[in-house]
C-alpha positions as CSV (number, residue, x, y, z in Angstrom):
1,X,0.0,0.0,0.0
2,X,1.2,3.4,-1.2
3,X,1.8,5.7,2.1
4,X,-0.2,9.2,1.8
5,X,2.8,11.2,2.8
6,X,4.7,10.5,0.2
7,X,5.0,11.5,-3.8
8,X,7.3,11.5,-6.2
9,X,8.7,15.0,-5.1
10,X,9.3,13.4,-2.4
11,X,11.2,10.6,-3.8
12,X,13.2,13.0,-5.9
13,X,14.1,14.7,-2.6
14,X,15.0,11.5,-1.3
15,X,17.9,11.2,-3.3
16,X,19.2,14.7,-3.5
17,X,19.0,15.6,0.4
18,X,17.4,13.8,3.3
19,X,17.1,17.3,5.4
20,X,15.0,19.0,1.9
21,X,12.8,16.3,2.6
22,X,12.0,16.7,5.9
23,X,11.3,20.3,5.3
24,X,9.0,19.6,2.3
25,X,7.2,17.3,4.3
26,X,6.3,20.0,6.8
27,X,5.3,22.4,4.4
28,X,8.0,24.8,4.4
29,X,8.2,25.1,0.5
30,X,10.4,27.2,-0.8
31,X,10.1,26.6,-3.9
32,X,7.4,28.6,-5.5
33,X,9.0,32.1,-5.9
34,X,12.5,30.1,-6.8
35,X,13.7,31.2,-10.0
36,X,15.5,27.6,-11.2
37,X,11.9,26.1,-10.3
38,X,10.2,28.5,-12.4
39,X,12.6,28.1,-15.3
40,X,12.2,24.2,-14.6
41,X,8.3,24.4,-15.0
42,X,8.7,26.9,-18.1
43,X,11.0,23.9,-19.7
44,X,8.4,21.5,-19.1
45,X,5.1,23.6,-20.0
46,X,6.6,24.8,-23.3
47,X,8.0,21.5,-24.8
48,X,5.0,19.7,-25.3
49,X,2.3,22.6,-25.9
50,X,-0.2,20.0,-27.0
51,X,-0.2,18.2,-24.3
52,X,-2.1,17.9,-21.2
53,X,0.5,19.2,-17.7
54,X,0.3,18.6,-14.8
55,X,-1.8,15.9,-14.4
56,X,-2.8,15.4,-10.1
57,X,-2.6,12.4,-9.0
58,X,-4.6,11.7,-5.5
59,X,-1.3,11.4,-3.6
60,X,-0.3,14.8,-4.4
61,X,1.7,13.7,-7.1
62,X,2.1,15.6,-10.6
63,X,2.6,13.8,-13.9
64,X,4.3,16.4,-16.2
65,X,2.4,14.6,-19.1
66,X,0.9,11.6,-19.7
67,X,0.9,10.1,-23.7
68,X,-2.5,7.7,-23.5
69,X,-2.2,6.6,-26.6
70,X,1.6,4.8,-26.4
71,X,1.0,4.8,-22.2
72,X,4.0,7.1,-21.8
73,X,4.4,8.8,-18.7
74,X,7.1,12.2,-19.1
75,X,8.5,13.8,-16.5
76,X,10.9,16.7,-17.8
77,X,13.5,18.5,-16.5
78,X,15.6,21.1,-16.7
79,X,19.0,19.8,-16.4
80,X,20.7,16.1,-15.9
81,X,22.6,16.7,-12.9
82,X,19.8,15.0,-10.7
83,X,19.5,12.3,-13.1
84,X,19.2,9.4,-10.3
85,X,16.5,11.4,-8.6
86,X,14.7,12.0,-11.4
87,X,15.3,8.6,-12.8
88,X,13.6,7.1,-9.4
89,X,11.0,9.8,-9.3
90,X,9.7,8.5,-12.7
91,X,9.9,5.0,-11.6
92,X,7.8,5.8,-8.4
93,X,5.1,7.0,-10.8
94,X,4.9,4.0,-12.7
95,X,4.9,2.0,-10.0
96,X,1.9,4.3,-8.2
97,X,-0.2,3.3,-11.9
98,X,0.9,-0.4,-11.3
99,X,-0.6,0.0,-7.6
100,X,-3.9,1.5,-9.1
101,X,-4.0,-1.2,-11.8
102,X,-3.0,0.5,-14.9
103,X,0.0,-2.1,-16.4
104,X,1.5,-1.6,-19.4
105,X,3.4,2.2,-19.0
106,X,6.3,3.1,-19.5
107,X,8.3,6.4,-18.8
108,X,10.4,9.0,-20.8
109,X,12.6,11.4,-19.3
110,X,13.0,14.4,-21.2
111,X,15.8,17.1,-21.1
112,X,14.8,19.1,-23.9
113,X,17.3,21.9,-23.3
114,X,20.5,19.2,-23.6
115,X,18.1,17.3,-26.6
116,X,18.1,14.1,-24.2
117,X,15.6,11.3,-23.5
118,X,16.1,8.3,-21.5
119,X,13.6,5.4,-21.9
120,X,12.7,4.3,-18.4
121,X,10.6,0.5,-17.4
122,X,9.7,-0.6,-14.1
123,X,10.8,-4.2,-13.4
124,X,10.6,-6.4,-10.6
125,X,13.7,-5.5,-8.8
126,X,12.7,-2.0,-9.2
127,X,10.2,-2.4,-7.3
128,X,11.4,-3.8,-4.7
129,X,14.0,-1.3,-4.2
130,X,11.0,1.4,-3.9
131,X,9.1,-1.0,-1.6
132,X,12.9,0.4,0.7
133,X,12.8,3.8,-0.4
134,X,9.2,4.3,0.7
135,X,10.2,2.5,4.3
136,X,12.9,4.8,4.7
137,X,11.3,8.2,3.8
138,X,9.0,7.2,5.9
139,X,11.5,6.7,8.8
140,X,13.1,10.1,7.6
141,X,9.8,11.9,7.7
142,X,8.8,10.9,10.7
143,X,11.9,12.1,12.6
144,X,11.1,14.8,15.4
145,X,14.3,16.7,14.5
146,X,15.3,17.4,10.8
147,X,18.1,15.3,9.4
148,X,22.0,17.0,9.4
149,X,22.2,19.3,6.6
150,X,25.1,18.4,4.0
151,X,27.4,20.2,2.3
152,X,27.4,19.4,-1.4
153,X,28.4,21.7,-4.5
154,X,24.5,21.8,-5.5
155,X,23.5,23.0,-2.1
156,X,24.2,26.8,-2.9
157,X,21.7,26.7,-6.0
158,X,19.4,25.0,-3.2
159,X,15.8,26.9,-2.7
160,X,16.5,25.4,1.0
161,X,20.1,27.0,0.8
162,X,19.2,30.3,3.3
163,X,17.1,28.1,5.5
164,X,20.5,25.8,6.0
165,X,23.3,27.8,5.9
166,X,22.0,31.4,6.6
């Protein structure tokens, strides 16, 4: 069973910064006036215009798009340096369809500024190793204290950056 608290934001944040995710959790988003997020959500409005965005799923998840027809789930991004996270963000989404009984999808992630697309499939092991991830956001979430902040080169282009180093 999928746990309420968590999305594929989440999971994304999973793998970039334990202490992000905690945050998140609790609402303090500080994303929305963040000008990489905006560019981010530009990118991905703007390379598909005939497409339907930001499709809500009922865990608070967003698809970017979703291609019926070939059963394509995209999630696009800005840039490749989060490729992991992104890669496992997508795979969380395909397996929150496989939960809800929609087989058959696969995923595409799109870079459209660096003309990249990687071809993503769920498989067994896959899920399995989410069936983890969700046990262990769910132990990081539910942490009275926030995790140690880290100290890693992408932490200063960080939305979160004032709140942890300021």
């Amino acid at each position: 069973m999928l746990n309420p608290r968590v999305n594929g934001t989440k999971i994304s944040y999973y793998f970039i910064c334990h202490r992000k995710l905690w945050l998140f959790d609790r609402q303090l988003q500080f994303e929305s006036d963040f000008s990489p997020v905006e560019e981010g959500k530009f990118i991905s409005e703007t390379t598909y215009p005939d497409e339907r965005h930001e499709i809500k799923l009922s865990d608070g998840a967003v698809l970017d798009f979703y291609d019926k027809k070939h059963k394509v789930v995209h999630e696009v991004k800005k840039s490749d340096k989060m490729e992991e996270a992104h890669l496992w963000q997508l795979k969380y989404y395909l397996y929150y369809l496989k939960s809800y009984g929609v087989d058959g999808v696969t995923g595409k992630l799109d870079y459209p500024k660096l003309k990249k697309t990687l071809d993503v499939e769920l498989t067994g092991k896959d899920e399995l190793r989410i069936q983890k991830i969700l046990d262990d956001m769910t132990a990081v979430i539910t942490q009275e204290k926030a995790p140690e902040r880290i100290n890693k080169k992408f932490c200063k282009t960080c939305a979160y950056y004032e709140f942890c180093w300021v």
